[in-house]
C-alpha positions in Angstrom: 68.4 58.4 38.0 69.8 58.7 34.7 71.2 62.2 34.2 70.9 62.9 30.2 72.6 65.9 29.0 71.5 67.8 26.0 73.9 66.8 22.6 74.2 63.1 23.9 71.8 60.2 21.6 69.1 59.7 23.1 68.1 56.1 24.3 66.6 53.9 21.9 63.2 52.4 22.8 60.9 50.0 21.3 57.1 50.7 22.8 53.9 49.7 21.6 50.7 51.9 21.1 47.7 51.5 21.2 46.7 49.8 18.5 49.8 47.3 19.6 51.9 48.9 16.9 55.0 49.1 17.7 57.6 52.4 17.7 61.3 52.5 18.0 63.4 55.7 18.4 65.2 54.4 15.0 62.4 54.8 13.5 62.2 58.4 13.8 66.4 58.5 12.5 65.9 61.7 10.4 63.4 63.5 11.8 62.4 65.8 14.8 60.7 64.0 17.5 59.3 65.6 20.2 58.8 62.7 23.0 56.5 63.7 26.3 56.4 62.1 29.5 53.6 62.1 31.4 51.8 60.8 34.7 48.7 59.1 34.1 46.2 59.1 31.2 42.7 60.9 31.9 43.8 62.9 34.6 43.7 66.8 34.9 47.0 67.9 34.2 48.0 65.5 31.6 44.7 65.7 29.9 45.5 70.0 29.7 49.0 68.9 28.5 48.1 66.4 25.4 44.9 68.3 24.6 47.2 71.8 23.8 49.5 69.1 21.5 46.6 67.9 19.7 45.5 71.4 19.2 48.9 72.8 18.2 49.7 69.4 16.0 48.9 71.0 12.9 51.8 73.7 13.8 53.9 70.5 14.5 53.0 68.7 11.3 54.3 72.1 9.7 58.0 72.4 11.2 58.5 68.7 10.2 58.2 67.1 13.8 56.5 64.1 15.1 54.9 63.7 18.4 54.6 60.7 21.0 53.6 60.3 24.3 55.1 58.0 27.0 53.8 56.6 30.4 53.5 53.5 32.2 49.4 53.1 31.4 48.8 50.0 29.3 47.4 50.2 25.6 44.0 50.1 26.5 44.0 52.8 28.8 45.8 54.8 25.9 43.3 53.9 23.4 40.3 55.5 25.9 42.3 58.6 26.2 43.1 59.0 22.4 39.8 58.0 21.7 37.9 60.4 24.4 40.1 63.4 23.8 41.0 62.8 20.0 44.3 62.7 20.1 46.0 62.7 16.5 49.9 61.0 17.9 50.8 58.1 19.4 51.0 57.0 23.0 53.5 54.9 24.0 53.2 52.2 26.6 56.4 51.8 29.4 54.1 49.3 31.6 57.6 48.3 33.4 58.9 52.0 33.8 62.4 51.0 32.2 62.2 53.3 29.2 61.1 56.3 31.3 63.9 55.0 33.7 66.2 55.7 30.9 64.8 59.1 30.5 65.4 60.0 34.0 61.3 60.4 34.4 60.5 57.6 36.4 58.3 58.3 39.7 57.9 55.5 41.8 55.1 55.5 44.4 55.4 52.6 46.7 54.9 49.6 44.4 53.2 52.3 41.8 55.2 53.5 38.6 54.7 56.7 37.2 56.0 58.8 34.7 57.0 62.5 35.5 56.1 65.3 33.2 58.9 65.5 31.1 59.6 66.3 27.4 62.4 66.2 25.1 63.4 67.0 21.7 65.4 64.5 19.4 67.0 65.9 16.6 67.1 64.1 13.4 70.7 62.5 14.4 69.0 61.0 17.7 70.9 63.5 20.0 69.1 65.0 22.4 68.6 68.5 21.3 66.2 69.9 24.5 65.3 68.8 27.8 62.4 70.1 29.7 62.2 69.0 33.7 60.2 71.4 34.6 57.1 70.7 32.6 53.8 73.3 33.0 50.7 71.8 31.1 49.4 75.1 29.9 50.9 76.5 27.1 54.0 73.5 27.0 53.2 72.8 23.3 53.9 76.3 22.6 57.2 76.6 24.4 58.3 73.2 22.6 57.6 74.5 19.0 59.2 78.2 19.8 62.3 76.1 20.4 62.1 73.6 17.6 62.3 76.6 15.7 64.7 78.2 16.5 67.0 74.4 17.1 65.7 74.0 13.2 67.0 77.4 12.3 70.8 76.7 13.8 
């Protein structure tokens, strides 16, 4: 497992979305990203976690921050979930686990790859600024822009 510290870049990734576009961390050179981990689409804890970031995005969208989601669901299941829940960010597909390897947040069960619930913030540099393991759907949004803040104030 890849131990990332916070300070050190962050691993670069190119995923695609759902609507097959695709997203490298590059692009994001210059901004705040906020990048979340996260089990399995439609499920109960994951659907809490990226419902309270669609319903704090507007508060993102205000401190100058971008959102994505990462799992190893493929595009189509990620266009369902964005679709059903009305998600306003991008989720990124990791069908092969490598870039959630990278992260440290891969969960393998037997021949099953998952993602664990972890986040991260990238500063506009592409050093990792915060790391969150310990990831509690309810209320993670909030914790994550409190800190933005206060990294954005520094």
């Amino acid at each position: 497992m890849n131990t990332l510290k916070i300070g050190q870049k962050a691993p670069e990734f190119s995923l695609l979305d759902s609507k097959q576009k695709n997203h490298a961390l590059s692009d994001y050179r210059g901004q705040w990203l906020i990048l979340f981990f996260y089990p399995k689409d439609n499920t109960p804890g994951c659907t809490i976690e990226a419902c309270q970031f669609r319903d704090d995005y507007a508060d993102i969208l205000a401190i100058n921050t971008v959102i994505l989601g990462i799992n190893t669901d493929n595009s189509e299941s990620h266009s369902r979930f964005i679709n059903k829940q009305h998600l306003p960010f991008p989720l990124l597909s990791d069908e092969t686990g490598e870039i959630c390897k990278q992260y440290g947040s891969l969960f393998k069960l037997g021949p099953i790859k998952f993602s664990k619930r972890h986040s991260f913030i990238i500063d506009p540099q592409g050093n990792i600024a915060k790391i969150y393991r310990k990831v509690k759907p309810v209320k993670h949004s909030q914790q994550i822009i409190a800190d933005l803040k206060v990294l954005q104030n520094k």
